[in-house]
C-alpha positions as CSV (number, residue, x, y, z in Angstrom):
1,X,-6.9,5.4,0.8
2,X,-9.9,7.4,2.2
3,X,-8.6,10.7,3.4
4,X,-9.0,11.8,7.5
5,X,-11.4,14.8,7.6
6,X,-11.1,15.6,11.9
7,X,-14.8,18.1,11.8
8,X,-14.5,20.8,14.7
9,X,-18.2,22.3,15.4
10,X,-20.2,23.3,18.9
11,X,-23.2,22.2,17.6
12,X,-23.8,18.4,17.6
13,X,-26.5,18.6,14.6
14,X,-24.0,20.4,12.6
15,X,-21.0,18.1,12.8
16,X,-23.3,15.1,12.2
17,X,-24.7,16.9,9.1
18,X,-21.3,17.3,7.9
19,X,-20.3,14.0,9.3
20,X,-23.0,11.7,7.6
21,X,-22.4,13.6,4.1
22,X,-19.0,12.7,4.3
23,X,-18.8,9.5,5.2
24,X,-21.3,8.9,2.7
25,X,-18.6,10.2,0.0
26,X,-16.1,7.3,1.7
27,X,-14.6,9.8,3.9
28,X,-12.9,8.8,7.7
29,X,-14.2,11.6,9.9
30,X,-13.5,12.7,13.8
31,X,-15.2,15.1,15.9
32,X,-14.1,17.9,18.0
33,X,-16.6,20.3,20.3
34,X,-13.8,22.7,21.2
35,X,-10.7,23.7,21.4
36,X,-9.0,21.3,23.4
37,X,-10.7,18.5,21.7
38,X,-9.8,19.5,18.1
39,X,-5.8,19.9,19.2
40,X,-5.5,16.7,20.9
41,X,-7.6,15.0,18.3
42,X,-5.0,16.7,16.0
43,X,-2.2,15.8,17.8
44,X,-3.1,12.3,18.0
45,X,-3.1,11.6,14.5
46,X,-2.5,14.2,11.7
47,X,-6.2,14.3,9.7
48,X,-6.2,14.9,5.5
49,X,-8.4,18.0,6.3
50,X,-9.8,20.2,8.9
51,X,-13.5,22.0,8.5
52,X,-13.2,24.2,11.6
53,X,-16.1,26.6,13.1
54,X,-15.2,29.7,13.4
55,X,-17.5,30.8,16.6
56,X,-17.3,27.8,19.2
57,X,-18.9,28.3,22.5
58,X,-17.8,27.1,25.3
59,X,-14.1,26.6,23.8
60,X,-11.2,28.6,25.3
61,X,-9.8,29.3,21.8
62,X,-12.0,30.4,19.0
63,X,-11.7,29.1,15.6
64,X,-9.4,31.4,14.5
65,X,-7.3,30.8,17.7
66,X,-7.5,27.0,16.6
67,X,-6.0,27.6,13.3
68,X,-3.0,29.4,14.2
69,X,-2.3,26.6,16.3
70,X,-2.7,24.0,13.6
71,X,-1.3,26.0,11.1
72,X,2.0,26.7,13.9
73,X,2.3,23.0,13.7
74,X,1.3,21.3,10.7
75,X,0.9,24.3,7.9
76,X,0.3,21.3,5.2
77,X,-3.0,20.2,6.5
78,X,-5.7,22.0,4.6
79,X,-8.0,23.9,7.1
80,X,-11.2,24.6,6.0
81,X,-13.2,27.6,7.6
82,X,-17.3,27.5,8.2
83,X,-19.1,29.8,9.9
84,X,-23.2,31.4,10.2
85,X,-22.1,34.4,10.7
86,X,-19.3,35.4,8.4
87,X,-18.2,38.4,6.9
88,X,-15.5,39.3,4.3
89,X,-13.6,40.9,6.8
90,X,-13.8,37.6,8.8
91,X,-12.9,35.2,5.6
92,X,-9.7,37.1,4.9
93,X,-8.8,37.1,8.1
94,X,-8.9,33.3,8.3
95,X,-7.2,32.8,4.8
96,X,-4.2,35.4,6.0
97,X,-3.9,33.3,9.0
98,X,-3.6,30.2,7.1
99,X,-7.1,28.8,5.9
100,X,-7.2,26.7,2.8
101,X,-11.1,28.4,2.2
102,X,-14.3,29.6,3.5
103,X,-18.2,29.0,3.5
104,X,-20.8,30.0,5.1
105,X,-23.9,28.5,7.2
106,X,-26.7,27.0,5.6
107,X,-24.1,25.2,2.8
108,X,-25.2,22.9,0.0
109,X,-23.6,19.4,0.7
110,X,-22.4,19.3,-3.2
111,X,-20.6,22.6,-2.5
112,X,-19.6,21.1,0.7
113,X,-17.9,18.2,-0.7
114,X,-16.4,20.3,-4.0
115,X,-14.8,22.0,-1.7
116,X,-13.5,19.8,0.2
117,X,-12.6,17.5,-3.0
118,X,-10.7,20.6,-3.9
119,X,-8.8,21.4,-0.4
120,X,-7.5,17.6,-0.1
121,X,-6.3,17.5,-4.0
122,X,-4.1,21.4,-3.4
123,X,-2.4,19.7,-0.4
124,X,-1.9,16.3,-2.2
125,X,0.1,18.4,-5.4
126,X,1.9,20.4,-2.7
127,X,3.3,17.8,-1.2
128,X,4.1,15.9,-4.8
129,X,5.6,19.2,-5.4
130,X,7.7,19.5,-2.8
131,X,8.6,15.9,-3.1
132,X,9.9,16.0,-6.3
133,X,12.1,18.9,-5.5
134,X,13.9,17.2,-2.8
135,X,14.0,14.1,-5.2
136,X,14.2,15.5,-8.5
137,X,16.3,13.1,-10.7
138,X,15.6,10.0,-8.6
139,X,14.7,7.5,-10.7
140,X,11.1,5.5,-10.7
141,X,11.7,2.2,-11.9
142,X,14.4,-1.0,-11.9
143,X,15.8,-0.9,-15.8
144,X,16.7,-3.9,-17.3
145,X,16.1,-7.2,-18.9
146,X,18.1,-9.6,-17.5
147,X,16.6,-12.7,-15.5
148,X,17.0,-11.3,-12.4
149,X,15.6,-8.0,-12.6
150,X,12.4,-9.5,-14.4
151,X,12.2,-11.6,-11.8
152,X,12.8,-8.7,-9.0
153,X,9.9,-6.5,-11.0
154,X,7.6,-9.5,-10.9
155,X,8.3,-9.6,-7.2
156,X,7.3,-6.2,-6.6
157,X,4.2,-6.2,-8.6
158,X,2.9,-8.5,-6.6
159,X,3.8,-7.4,-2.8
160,X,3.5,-4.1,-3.5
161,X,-0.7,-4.3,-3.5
162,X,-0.9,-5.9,-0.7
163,X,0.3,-3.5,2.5
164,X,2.8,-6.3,3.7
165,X,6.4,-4.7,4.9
166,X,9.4,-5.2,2.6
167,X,13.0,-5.8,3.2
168,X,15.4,-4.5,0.5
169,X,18.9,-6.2,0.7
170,X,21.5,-5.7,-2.3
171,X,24.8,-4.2,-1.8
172,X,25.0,-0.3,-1.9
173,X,24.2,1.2,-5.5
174,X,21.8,-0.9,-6.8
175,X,18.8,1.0,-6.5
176,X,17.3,-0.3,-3.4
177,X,15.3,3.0,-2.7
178,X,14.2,2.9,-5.8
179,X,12.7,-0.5,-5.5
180,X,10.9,0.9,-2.6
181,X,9.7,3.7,-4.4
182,X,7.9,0.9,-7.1
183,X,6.3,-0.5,-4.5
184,X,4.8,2.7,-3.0
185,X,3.9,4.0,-6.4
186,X,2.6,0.3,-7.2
187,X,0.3,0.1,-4.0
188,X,-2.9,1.4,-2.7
189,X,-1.4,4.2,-0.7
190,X,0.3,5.8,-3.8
191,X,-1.1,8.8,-3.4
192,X,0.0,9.5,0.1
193,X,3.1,10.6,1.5
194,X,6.4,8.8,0.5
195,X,9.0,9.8,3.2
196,X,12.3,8.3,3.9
197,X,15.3,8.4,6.4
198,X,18.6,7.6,5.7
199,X,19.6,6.0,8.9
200,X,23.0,6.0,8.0
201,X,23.8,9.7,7.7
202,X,21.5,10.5,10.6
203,X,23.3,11.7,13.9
204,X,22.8,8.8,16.6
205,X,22.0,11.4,19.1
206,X,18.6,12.7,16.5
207,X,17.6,9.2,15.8
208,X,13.9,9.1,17.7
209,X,13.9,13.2,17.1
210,X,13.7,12.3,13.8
211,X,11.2,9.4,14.2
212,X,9.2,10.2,16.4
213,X,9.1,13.6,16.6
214,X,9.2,16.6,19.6
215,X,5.9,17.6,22.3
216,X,5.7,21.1,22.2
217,X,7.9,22.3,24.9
218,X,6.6,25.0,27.7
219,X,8.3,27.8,29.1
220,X,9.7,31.2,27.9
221,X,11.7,29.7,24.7
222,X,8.8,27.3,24.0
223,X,8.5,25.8,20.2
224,X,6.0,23.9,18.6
225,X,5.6,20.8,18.3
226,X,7.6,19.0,15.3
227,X,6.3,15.8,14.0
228,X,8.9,13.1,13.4
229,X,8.9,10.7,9.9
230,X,6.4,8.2,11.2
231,X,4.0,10.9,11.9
232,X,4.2,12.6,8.2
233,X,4.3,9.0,6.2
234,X,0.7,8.8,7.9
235,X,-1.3,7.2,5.7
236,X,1.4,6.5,3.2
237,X,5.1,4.8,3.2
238,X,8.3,5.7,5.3
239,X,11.6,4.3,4.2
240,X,14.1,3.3,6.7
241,X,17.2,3.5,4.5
242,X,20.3,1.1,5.6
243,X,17.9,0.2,8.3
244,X,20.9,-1.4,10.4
245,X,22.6,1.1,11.2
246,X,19.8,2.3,13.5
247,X,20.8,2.3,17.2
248,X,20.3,-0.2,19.6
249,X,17.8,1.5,21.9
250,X,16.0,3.0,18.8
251,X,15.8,-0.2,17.3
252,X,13.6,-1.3,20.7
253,X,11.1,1.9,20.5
254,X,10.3,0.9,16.9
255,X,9.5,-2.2,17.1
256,X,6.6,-1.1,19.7
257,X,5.1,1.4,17.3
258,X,5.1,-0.9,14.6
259,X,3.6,-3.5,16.8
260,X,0.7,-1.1,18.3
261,X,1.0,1.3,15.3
262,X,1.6,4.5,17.9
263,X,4.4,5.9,19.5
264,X,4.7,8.9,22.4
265,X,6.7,11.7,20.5
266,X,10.1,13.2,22.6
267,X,9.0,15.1,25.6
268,X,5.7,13.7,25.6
269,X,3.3,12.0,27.2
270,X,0.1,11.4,24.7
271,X,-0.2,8.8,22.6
272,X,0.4,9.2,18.5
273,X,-1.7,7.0,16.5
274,X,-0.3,5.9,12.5
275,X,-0.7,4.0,9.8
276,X,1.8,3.5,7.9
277,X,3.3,1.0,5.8
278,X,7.2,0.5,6.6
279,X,10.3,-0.7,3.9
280,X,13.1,-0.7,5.0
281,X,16.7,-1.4,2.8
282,X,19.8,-2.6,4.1
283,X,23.1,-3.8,2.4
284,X,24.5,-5.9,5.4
285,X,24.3,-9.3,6.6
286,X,21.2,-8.6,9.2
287,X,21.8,-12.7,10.4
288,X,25.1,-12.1,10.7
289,X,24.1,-8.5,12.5
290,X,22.1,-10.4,15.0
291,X,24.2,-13.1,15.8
292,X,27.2,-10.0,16.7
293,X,24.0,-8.5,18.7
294,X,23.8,-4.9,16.3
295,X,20.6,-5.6,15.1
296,X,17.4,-6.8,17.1
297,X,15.9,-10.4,15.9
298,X,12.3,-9.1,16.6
299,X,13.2,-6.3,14.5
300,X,14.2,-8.3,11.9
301,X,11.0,-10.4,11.6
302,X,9.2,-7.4,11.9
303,X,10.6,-5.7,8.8
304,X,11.5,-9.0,6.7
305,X,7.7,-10.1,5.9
306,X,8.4,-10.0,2.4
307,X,12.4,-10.1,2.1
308,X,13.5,-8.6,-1.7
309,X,17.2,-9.1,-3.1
310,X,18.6,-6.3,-5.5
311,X,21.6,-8.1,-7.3
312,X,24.6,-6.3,-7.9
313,X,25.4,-4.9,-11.6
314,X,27.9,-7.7,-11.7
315,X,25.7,-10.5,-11.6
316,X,23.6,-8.9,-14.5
317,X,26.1,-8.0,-17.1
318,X,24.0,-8.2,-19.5
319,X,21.6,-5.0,-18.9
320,X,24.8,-2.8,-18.8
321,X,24.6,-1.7,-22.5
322,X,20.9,-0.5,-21.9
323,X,21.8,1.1,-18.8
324,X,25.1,3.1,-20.0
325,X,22.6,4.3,-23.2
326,X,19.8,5.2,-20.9
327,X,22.5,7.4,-18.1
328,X,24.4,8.9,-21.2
329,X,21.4,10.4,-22.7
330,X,19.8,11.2,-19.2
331,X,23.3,12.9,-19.0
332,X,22.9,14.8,-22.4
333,X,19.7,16.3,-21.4
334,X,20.2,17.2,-17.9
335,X,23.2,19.0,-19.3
336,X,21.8,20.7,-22.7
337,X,24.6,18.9,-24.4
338,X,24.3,16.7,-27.9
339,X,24.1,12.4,-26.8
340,X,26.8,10.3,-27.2
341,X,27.4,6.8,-28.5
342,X,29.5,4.2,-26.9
343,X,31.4,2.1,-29.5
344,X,31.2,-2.1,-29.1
345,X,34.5,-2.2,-27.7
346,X,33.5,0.4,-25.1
347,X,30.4,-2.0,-23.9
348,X,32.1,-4.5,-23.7
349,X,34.8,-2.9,-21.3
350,X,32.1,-1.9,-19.3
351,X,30.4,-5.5,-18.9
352,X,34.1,-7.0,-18.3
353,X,34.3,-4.8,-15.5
354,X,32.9,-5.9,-11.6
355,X,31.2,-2.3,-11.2
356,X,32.1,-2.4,-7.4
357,X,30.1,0.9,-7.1
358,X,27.4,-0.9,-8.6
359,X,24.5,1.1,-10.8
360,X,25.2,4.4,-9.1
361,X,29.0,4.1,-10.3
362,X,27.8,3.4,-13.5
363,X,25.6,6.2,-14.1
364,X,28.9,8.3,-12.7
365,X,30.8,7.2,-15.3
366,X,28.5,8.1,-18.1
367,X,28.4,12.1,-16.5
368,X,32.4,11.7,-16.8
369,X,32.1,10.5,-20.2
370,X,30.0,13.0,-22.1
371,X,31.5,16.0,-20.4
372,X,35.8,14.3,-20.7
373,X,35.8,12.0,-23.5
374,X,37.5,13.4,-26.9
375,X,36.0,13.9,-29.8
376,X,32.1,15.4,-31.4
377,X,28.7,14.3,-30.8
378,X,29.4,12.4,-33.8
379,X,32.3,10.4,-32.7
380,X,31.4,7.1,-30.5
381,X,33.2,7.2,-27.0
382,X,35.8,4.0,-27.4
383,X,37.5,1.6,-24.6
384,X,40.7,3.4,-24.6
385,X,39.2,6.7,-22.9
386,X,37.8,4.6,-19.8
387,X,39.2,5.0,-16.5
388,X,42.4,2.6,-16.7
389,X,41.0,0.8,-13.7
390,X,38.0,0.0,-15.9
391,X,39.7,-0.8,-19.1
392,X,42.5,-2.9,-16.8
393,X,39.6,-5.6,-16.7
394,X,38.6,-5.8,-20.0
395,X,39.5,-8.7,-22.3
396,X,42.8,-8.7,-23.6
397,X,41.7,-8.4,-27.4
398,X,40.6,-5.0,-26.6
399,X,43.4,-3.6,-25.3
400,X,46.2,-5.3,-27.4
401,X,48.3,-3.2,-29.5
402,X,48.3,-4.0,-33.2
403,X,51.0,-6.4,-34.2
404,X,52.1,-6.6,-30.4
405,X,53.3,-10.2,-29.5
406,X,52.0,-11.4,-32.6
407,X,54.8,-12.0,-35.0
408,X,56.7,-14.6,-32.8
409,X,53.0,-16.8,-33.2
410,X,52.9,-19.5,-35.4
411,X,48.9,-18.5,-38.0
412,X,47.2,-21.1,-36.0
413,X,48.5,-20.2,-32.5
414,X,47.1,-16.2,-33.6
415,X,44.3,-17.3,-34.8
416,X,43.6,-19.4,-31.2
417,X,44.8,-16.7,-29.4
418,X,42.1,-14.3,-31.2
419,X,39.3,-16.5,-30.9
420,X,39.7,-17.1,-27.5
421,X,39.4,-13.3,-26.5
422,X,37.2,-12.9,-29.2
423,X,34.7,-15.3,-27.7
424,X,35.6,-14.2,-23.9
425,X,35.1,-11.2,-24.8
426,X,31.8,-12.1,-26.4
427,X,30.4,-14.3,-23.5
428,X,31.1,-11.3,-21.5
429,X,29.2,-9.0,-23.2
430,X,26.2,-11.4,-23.4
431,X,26.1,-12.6,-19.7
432,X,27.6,-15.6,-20.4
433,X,24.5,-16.5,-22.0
434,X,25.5,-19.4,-24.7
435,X,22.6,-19.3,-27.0
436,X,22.9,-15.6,-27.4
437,X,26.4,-15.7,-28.4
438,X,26.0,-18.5,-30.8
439,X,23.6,-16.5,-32.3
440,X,25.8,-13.5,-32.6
441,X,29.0,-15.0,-33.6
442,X,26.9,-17.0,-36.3
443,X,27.1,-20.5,-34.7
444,X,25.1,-23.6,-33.5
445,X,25.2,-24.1,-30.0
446,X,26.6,-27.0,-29.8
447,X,29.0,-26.3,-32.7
448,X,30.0,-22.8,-30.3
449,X,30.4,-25.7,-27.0
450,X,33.1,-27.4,-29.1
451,X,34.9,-25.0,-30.0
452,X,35.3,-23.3,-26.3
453,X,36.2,-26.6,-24.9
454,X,38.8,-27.3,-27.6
455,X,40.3,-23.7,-26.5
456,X,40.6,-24.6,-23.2
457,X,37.6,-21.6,-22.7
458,X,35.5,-22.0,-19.2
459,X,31.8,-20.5,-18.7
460,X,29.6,-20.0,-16.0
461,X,26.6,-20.9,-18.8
462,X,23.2,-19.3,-18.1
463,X,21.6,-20.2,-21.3
């Protein structure tokens, strides 16, 4: 996405010079003749970049006045200082006030444009930077090879191109943020700002604080203007995490801005233009929130363009083996210890059991398990040091003790009794997928479909 370049110069022939030289490079530009044109042209939408004159006539604040207002209230946007009549003293002075650089009158348009190449690309790793330090250990992408999640991956490859608003349901834990993530890094506005609020640890009372941000309020304790979430995901993506539980009233303002793509910020008056692509996540029952009247319809159908489903680890079984190997040696590296193995009867434990907690419990577990479970690095981690309310649910093979109940069976009763948990237990490990488990337990198919229905066993086939 072409970057916002607002151009602040007195002289007309100047800012069309810069103007046409830009927009030649694919640039957006605005103008501004003075002061009070650059702040509200600032204030009305947050630009990529500023190249601000440092003498302005006719402007009640001179350049440098201009940038310590800028840099008060938005000290990420790159300010880039020009003037005819510079000095050194002047250029350090501007750059200990805030300014990203500094060039003089007559400038060569290719130095122009390195420069300003440079001054967007520093505030584009600053704000990666500071990103990944709020987020660091998030994870990028949806792991696992189960229908489903193919199926969920496809989806997002192809919405995320196309600029469309996104929906997220799944119960809590699955990784519906980091679906959204995908589809930011996926789209066209990937290298623009990712932000998200989390509506549901947000104070009611903050909500359109937060959103919308706060004028700049006069009078002896006055403070500066603070931009809200839909102001700094301009040009890029804001996430409204567990969307629903977003107040009534709140729910109303939004659907305006998204409709006319502005909003008025708290305590003001001026109009905030945006664009900004919204996703939003949920893990309720938004039909059954409307009909109960929590949730606004036109709200909804606003957010729900493209409406995404992230299944719960239960209804993917199959993808917990690559999931408990992947958290187990994230685990191991994040805490300088030697990886761990889980043994077979360990998996299959963990794909017996419903995972209520869904991923996130999971990858809790694994934590738990390198730093509590017995034994060396050498020694696989086995079913019997689980959580009991994990190993409760497993299949009864794993848990029987050796001999127990067994020598009141008649040989063929035994052997039943074995194969039956032997092939639950088997099923469950593979999804309930039929064809892999014939091929595992060294059967045909249909020989393996005899043999469960002579046992009395009941699937829920998938393959």
């Amino acid at each position: 996405m072409a970057a916002d370049i607002l151009i602040v110069d007195d002289e007309p022939d100047i800012r069309m010079l810069i103007d046409g030289v830009l927009r030649d490079e694919g640039y957006t530009t605005r103008q501004a003749a003075n002061a009070d044109e650059a702040i509200n042209a600032f204030q009305a939408r947050r630009p990529g970049l500023v190249i601000l004159d440092i003498w302005l006539r006719n402007s009640r604040l001179d350049g440098l006045g201009i940038l310590e207002v800028l840099s008060r209230e938005e000290p990420q946007v790159p300010v880039m200082m020009i003037s005819g009549h510079g000095t050194i003293e002047t250029a350090v002075t501007a750059i200990q006030k805030g300014a990203y650089d500094f060039i003089e009158k007559p400038f060569k348009s290719d130095r122009l444009l390195l420069m300003v190449r440079r001054a967007l690309e520093a505030a584009r790793l600053a704000a990666e930077n500071a990103e990944l330090k709020l987020r660091i250990g998030a994870e990028n992408s949806l792991l696992g090879e189960s229908a489903p999640m193919q199926a969920l991956r496809g989806a997002i490859e192809r919405v995320a191109p196309t600029g469309s608003r996104v929906l997220i349901s799944g119960p809590a834990g699955v990784g519906k943020e980091v679906a959204a993530r995908m589809i930011h890094a996926l789209s066209r506005r990937s290298d623009q700002p990712f932000v998200a609020l989390n509506c549901a640890t947000l104070n009611p009372s903050r909500f359109e604080e937060e959103l919308f941000g706060i004028e700049a309020v006069n009078g002896p304790n006055r403070e500066p203007r603070r931009a809200g979430v839909l102001e700094r995901a301009h040009g890029g993506t804001l996430l409204l995490d567990e969307v629903a539980d977003m107040p009534l009233d709140t729910q109303g303002k939004i659907v305006r801005a998204l409709q006319v793509h502005a909003f008025q910020r708290v305590g003001g008056s001026s109009r905030v233009s945006v664009d900004v692509r919204v996703i939003a996540t949920t893990n309720r029952d938004l039909q059954a929130e409307i009909a109960a009247g929590r949730f606004r319809e036109d709200l909804y159908y606003r957010l729900a363009v493209v409406p995404l489903l992230v299944p719960a680890l239960r209804q993917r079984r199959e993808d917990v083996p690559m999931l408990a190997e992947y958290f187990l040696v994230r685990a191991a590296e994040n805490a300088g210890m030697a990886p761990r193995e889980l043994a077979p009867d360990a998996i299959t434990a963990l794909q017996a059991y419903d995972w209520p907690g869904n991923v996130r419990q999971l990858r809790n577990l694994m934590d738990w398990l390198l730093i509590m479970a017995p034994g060396s690095a050498a020694d696989p981690i086995r079913a019997d040091v689980l959580p009991p309310e994990i190993g409760a649910h497993a299949p009864k093979l794993l848990s029987l003790e050796s001999g127990a109940d067994m020598m009141g069976l008649t040989l063929r009763e035994a052997r039943d009794l074995f194969e039956i948990q032997y092939l639950q237990a088997q099923l469950l490990r593979l999804g309930g997928n039929i064809s892999k488990t014939a091929a595992f337990v060294g059967m045909e198919r249909s020989a393996l479909h005899r043999k469960l229905k002579q046992l009395g066993v009941t699937i829920d086939e998938r393959g």
